[in-house]
Residue, then its C-alpha position, 0 to 999 in steps of 0.5 A: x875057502x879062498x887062498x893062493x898057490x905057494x909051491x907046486x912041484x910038477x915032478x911029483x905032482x904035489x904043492x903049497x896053498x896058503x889060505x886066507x885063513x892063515x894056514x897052509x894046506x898041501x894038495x896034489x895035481x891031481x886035486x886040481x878042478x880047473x885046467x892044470x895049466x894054471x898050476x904056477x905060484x902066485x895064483x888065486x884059488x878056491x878050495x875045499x879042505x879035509x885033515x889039512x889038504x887042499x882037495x876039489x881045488x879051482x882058479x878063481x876067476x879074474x885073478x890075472x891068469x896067464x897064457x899057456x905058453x908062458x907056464x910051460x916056458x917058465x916051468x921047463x926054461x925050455x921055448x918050444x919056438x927056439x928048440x923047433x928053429x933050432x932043429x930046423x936050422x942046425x938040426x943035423x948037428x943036434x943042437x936043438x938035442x943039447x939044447x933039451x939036455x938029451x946030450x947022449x942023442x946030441x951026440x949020437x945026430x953029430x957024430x953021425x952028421x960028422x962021419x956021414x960026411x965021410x960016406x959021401x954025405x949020405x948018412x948026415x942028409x938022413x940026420x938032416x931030413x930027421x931034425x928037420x921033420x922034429x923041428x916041425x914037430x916041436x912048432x906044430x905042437x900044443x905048448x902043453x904037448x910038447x912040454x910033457x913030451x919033450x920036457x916032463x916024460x924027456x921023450x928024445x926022438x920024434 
């Protein structure tokens, strides 16, 4: 059966298709064939259905599928381009932390950023060379890791 995504809830890994045949079917994540990246509202799939579930569900193909990062950026509202320049450039204050919404370790890289220049600077260079190290991190990553890292298991360091 044929039929398009309503709703998916990637914290609870479960969603809404409504088949071509009129009805609603729900499914979970782990029902999905294709590559989960394609999990998003609106998307066209093909599906078997057993006691009003969705199983062995796949995208089918043609249907204006879209990239990879613009599903994580759109699930999470969180760019891994901004939260890497951000670590790179103010890093040591730990904005790119505040940014992802990890304010207790925010705030733990400003405190030690702030103090550190106290201690002659010491402390706040170490700050400094560890956001400057997750910035690369956050850029080189797969859009896909860094979302389920940084944004779905909300990972706050390295």
């Amino acid at each position: 059966m044929r039929g398009t995504i309503l709703n998916y809830d990637i914290r609870i890994g479960e969603g809404l298709i409504s088949g071509d045949d009129g009805k609603r079917y729900t499914f979970k994540g782990s029902s999905f064939g294709s590559d989960n990246v394609f999990l998003k509202n609106g998307v066209a799939v093909d599906f078997e259905v057993e006691n009003d579930e969705a199983l062995s569900i796949f995208v089918v193909p043609g249907t204006g599928q879209i990239s990879t990062s613009d599903i994580f950026e759109g699930m999470s509202g969180k760019s891994k381009m901004v939260v890497g320049l951000l670590a790179l450039f103010a890093g040591g204050f730990g904005v790119h932390k505040f940014y992802l919404g990890y304010k207790r370790a925010g705030i733990i890289m400003l405190l030690v950023t702030i103090f550190g220049l106290i201690l002659l600077g010491i402390p706040s260079i170490i700050i400094g060379i560890i956001a400057f190290v997750e910035g690369i991190i956050y850029l080189t990553r797969s859009d896909e890791g860094f979302y389920r890292t940084y944004v779905q298991n909300r990972r706050e360091w390295f």
